[in-house]
C-alpha positions in Angstrom: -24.2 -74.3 3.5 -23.0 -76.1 -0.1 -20.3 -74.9 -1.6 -21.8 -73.2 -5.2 -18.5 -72.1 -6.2 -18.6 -75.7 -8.0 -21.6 -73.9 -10.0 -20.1 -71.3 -11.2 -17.6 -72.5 -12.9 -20.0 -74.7 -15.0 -22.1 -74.2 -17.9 -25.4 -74.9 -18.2 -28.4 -75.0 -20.7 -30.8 -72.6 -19.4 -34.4 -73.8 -19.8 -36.1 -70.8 -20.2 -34.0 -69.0 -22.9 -32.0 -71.9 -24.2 -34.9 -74.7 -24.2 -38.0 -72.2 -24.7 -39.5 -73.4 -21.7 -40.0 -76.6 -23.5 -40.7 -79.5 -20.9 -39.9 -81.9 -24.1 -36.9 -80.6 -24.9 -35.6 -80.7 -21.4 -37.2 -84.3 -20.6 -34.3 -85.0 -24.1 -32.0 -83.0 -23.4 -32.0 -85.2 -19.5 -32.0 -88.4 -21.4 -29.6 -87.5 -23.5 -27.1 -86.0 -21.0 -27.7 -89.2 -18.8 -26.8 -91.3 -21.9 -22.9 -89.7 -22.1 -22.8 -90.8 -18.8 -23.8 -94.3 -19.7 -27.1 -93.9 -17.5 -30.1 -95.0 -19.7 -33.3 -94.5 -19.0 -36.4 -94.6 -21.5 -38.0 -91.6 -22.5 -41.1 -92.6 -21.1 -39.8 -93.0 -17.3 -38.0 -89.9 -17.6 -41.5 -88.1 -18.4 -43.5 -89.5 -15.8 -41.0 -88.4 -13.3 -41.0 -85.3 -14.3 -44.6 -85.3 -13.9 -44.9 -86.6 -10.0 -41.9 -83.8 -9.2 -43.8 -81.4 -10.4 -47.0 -82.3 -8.1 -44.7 -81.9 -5.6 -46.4 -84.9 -3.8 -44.8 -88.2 -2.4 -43.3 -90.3 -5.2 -42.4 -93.9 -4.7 -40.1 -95.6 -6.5 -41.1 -99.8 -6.1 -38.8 -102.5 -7.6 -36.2 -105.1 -7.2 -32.9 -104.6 -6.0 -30.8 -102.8 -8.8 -33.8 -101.7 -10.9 -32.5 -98.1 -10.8 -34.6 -96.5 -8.4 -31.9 -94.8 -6.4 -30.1 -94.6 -9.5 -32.9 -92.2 -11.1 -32.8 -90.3 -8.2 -29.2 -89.2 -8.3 -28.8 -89.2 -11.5 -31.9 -86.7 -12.9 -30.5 -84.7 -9.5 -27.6 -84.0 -11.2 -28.8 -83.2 -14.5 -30.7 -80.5 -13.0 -28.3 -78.8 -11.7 -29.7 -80.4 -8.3 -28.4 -82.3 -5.2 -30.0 -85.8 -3.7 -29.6 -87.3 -0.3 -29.8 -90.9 0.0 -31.1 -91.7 2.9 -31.2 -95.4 4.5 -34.0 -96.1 6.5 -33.4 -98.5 9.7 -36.0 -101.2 10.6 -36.1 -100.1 14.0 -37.6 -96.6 13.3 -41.2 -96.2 15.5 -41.4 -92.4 15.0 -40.8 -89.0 13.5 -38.0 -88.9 16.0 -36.1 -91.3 14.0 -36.7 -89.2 10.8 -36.6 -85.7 11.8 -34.1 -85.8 15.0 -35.3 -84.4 19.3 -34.5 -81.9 21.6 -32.4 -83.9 24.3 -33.6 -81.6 27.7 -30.6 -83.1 29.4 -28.2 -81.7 27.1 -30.2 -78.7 26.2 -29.6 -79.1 22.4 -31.2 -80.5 19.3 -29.9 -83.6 18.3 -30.4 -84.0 13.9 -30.7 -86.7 11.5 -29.0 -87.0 8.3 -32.7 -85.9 6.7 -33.5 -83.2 8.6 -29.5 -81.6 7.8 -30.6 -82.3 4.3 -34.0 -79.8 4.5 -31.8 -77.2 6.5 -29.1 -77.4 3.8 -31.9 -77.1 1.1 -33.5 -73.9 3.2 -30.2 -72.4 2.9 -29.6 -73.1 -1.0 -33.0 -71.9 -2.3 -32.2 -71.6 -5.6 -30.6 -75.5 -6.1 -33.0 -78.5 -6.5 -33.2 -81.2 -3.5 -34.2 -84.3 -3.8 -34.0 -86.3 -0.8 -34.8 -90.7 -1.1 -35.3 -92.6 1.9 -33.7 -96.2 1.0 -35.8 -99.0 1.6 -38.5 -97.1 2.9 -40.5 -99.9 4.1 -37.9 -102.0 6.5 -39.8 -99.9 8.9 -43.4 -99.6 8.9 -43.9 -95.7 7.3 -47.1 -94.9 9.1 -45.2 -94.8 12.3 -42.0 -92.3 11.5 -43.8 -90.9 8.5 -47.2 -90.5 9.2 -46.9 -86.6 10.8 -44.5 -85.5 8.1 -47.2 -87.0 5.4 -49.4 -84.9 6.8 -47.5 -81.8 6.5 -47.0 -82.6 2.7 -50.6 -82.7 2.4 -50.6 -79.1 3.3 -50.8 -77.3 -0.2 -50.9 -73.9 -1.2 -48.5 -71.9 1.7 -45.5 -73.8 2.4 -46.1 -76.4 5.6 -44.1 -75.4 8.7 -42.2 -78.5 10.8 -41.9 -77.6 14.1 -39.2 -79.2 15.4 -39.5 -78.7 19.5 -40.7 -76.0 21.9 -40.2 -72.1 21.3 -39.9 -72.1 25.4 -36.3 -74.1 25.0 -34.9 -71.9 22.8 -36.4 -69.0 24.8 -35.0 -70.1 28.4 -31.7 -70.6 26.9 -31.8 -67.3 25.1 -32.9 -65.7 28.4 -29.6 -67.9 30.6 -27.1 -65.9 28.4 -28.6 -62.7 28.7 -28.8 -63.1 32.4 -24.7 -64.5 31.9 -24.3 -60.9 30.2 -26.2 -58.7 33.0 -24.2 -60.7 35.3 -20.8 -60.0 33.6 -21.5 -56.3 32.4 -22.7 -55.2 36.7 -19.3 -57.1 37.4 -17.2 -55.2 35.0 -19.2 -51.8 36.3 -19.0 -52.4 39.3 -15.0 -52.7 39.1 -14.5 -50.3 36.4 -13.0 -52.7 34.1 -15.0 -51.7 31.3 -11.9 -52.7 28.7 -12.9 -56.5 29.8 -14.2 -57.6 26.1 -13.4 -61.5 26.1 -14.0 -64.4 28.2 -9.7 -65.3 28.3 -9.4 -61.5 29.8 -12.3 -62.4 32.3 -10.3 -65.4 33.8 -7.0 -63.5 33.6 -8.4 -60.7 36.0 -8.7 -61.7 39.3 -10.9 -59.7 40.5 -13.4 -60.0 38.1 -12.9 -64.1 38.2 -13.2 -64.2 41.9 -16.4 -62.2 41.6 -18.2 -64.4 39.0 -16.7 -67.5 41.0 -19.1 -66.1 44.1 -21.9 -64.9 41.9 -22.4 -68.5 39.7 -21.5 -70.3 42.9 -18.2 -71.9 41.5 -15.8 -73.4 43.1 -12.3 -72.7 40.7 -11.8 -71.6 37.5 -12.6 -74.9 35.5 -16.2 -74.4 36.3 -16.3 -71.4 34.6 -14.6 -72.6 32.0 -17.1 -75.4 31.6 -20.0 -73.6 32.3 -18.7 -71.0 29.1 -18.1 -73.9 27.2 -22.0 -75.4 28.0 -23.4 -72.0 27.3 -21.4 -71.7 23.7 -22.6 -75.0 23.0 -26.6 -74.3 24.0 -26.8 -71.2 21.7 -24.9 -72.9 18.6 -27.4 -75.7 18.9 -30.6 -73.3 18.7 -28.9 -71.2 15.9 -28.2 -74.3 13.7 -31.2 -75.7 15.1 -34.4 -73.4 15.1 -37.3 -74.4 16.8 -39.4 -74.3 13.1 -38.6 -74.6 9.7 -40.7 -73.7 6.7 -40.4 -76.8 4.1 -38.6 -75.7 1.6 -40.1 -75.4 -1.7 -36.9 -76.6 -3.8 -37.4 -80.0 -2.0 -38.8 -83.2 -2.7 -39.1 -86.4 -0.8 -38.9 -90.0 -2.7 -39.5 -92.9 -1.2 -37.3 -96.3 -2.9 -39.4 -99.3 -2.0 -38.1 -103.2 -2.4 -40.8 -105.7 -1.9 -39.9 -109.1 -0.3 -40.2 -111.2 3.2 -38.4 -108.3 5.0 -40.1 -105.4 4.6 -43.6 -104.1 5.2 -46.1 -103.3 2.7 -47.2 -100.1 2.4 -50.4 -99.3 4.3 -53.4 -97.9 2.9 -52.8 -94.2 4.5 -49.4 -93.9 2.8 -50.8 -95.7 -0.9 -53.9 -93.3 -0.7 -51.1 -90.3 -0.7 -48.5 -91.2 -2.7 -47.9 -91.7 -6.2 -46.5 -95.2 -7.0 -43.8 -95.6 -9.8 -43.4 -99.3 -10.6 -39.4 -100.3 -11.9 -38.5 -104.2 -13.9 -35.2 -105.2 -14.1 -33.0 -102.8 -16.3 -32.2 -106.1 -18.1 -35.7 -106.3 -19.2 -35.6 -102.7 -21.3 -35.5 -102.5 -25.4 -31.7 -101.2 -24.7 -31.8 -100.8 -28.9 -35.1 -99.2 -28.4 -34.1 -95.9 -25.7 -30.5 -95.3 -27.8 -32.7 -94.9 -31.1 -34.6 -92.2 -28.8 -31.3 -90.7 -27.5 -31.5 -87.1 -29.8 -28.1 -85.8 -30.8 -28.1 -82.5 -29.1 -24.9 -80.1 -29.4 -25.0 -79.0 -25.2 -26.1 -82.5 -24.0 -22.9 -82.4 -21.8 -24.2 -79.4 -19.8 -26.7 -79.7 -17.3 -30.3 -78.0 -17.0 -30.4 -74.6 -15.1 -34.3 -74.3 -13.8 -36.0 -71.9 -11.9 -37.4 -73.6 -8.4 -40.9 -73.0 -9.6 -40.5 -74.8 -13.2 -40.3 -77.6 -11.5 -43.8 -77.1 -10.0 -45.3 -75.5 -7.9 -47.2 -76.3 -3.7 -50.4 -75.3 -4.8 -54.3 -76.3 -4.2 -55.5 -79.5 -5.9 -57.5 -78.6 -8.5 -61.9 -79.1 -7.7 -63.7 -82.1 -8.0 -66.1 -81.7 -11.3 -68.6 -83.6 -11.9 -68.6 -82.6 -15.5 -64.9 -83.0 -16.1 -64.0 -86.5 -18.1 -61.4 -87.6 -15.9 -63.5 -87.4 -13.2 -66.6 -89.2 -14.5 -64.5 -91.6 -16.1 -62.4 -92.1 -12.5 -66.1 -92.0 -10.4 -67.8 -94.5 -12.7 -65.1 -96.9 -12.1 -65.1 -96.5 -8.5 -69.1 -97.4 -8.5 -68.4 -100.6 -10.9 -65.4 -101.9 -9.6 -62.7 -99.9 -7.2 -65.5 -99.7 -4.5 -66.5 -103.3 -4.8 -63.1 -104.7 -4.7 -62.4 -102.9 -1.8 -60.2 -100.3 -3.0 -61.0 -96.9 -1.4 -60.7 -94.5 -4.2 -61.8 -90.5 -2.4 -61.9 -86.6 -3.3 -58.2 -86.5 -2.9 -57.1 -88.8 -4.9 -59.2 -88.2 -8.0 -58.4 -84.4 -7.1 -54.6 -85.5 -7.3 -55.0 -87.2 -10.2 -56.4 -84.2 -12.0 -53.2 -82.2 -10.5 -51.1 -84.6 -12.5 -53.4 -84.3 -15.9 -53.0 -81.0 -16.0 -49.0 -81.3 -15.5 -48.7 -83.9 -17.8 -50.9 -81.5 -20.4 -48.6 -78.6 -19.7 -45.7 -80.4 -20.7 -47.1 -81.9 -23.9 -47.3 -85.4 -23.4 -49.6 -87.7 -24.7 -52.8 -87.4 -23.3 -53.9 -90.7 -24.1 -52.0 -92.2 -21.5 -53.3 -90.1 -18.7 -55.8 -92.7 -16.9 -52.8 -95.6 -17.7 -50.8 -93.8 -15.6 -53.4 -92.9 -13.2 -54.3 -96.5 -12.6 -50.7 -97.9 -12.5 -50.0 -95.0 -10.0 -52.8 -95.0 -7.7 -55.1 -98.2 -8.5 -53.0 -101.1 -8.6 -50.5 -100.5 -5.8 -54.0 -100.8 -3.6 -55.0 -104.3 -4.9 -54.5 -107.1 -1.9 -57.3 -109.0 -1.6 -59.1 -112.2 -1.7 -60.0 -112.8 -5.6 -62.8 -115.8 -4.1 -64.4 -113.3 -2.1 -68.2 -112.9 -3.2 -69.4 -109.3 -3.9 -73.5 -109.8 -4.4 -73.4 -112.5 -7.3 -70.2 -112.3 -8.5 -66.4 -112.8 -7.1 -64.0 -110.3 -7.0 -61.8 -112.0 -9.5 -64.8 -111.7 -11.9 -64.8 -108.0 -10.9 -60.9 -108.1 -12.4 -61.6 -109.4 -15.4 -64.1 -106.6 -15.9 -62.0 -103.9 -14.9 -59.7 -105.2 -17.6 -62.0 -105.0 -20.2 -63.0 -101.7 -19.0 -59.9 -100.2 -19.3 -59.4 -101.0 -23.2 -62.2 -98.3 -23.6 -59.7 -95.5 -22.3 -57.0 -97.3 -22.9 -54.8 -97.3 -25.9 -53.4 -100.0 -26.2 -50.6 -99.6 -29.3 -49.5 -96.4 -27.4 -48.5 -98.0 -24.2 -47.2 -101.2 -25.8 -44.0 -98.7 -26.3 -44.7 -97.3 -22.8 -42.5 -97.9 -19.8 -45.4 -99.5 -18.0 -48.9 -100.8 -19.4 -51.2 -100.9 -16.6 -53.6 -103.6 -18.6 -50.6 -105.6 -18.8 -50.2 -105.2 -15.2 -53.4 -105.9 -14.6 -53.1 -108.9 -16.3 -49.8 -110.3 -14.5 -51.7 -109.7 -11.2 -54.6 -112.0 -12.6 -52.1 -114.6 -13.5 -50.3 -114.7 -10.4 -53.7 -115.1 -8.2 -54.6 -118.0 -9.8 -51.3 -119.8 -8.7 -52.0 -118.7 -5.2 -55.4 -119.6 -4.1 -56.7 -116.4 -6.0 -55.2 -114.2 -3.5 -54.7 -110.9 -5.2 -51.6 -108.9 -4.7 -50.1 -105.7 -6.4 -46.7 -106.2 -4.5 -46.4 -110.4 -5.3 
């Protein structure tokens, strides 16, 4: 278990009595707490992010190396009063082995990974934010060591449960010691050495050591020693390790994504699931631009104390309505042009896109930039195709140039000029690139 005595000692602004509840206020009071630290981020990133932890879905974090993906992590961590795990992935993981650790038969124990310590850590510290990255999430193909825990995550509403290996282990091992104890407690009977109440008094009486020497089938007193030491070592591992786990609800899992010749893209599964959040180079940002937003706040030393539920809560996506804007806005699109470019575009993730309106209305942000976000989250990362391709009588990069136009109608485009990320713009970079490589279209180029 953490230390907390750390977080005691501390003060912190508490968002409910200090902050009113304000989202706004603590999305500043983050940026401006992260500025003393010499950590800059844009407003603008900082509310997104706020956003996708509160749908408590997959985020990914794409960029180059030393874009601050990692960086956010740890950093908004600490501001709220929170702990991350940075966890590298290896290119040789092949399944959820390799991420969440197996039950070695031979040994009779569990053996963990670095992420699944992380979730028991988090079970045992309910009331501290977790936020747990795997690094470089695609040097090994996701769908392979990711795929079942994706699944869980999709569970919303109750809590998922992980099960971790086989009740029957943990309950033959369980039922070993209390045979060891039957056995022990008829030996001390039967000898009436009842004041026996450790195992260095049992190998110090020779009767009684004899005795269990027959009984086990032993041969000296090392081999009872080992066998002790085997046993001790079976029941710590169940105890530490259960057979189950509950997900833990103050925990959320980001992925940190660098595109190049090493890694593997992301596979169609994983982008339907996830939301994508796209990083430039830090060198790129209006540095003049975020200190003019930085607000001069008298606690912006001390970090955020939340409750785990302010920061959103498992619940069911909201319904598909056919009368609802976003989704007639989101299902007319998918008619004209996300079907007909081949980008798959279901239930879940328009009902996942309406889970993150109705965050992004809670905490008052513009909501004009709803379906920009929307797109640039769960559109774009899904665009690799061949632009030449014919679709009836047109080509898919005519489709493009449509969608573009089409997106200036919902779109506004003086309000995301100032915006982190402008998913026309985008749009447009991925047009530009296409026609410098055989009209291939790719997101991740």
């Amino acid at each position: 278990m953490i230390n907390q005595e750390f977080q005691l000692d501390e003060k912190f602004v508490d968002f409910e009595n200090d902050l009113q509840g304000d989202m706004q206020k603590a999305i500043s009071h983050v940026q401006a707490y992260l500025f003393e630290l010499d950590i800059v981020y844009s407003k603008s990133v900082l509310e997104d992010f706020f956003a996708l932890v509160q749908t408590n879905d997959l985020i990914i974090l794409a960029g180059e190396s030393g874009s601050g993906k990692t960086n956010l992590i740890k950093s908004f961590a600490q501001a709220v009063g929170g702990k991350s795990f940075i966890i590298p992935v290896k290119p040789n993981w092949t399944s959820s082995e390799d991420l969440l650790g197996y039950y070695n038969p031979l040994e009779k124990k569990y053996l963990t990974t670095p992420f699944l310590e992380a979730l028991l850590e988090a079970k045992d510290n309910p009331e501290i934010p977790y936020f747990i990255c795997l690094d470089e999430m695609n040097l090994a193909r996701v769908e392979y060591y990711f795929a079942d825990f994706l699944s869980l995550l999709e569970e919303r509403g109750e809590q998922p449960e992980i099960k971790l290996y086989s009740e029957d282990e943990s309950s033959h091992i369980l039922s070993e010691f209390k045979n060891v104890i039957d056995v022990i407690e008829h030996i001390k009977e039967k000898y009436k050495k009842r004041n026996i109440v450790n195992f260095i008094q049992l190998l110090q009486d020779e009767e009684i050591n004899k005795e269990l020497t027959r009984v086990f089938g032993f041969s000296d007193k090392d081999s009872l020693i080992k066998y002790h030491t085997d046993l001790r070592r079976m029941i710590s591992g169940i105890l530490n390790t259960p057979s189950s786990i509950i997900f833990p609800k103050n925990v959320r899992i980001i992925g940190a994504i660098n595109i190049d010749e090493t890694t593997h893209y992301l596979s169609p599964k994983i982008l339907d699931r996830a939301h994508i959040m796209k990083f430039d180079s830090p060198l790129l940002q209006n540095w003049d631009e975020i200190a003019n937003e930085i607000e001069d706040l008298p606690n912006k030393k001390f970090k955020i104390k939340f409750k785990i539920d302010d920061l959103g809560v498992r619940e069911n996506y909201p319904s598909y309505d056919r009368e609802n804007e976003f989704c007639k806005i989101v299902t007319n699109m998918t008619k004209e042009f996300f079907s007909p470019l081949g980008i798959e575009v279901g239930l879940r993730t328009i009902r996942q896109g309406l889970n993150y309106k109705k965050i992004w209305k809670k905490q008052n942000s513009p909501e004009e930039l709803i379906i920009n976000n929307f797109i640039a989250h769960k559109i774009l990362p899904k665009m690799t195709f061949d632009g030449n391709k014919q679709v009836g009588e047109t080509t898919k990069n005519d489709l493009l140039l449509g969608l573009k136009e089409e997106l200036k109608t919902f779109i506004n485009q003086d309000l995301v000029a100032d915006y982190y990320i402008d998913s026309i713009e985008e749009l447009s970079k991925i047009i530009k690139v296409s026609e410098t490589n055989d009209s291939i279209v790719n997101y991740w180029a």
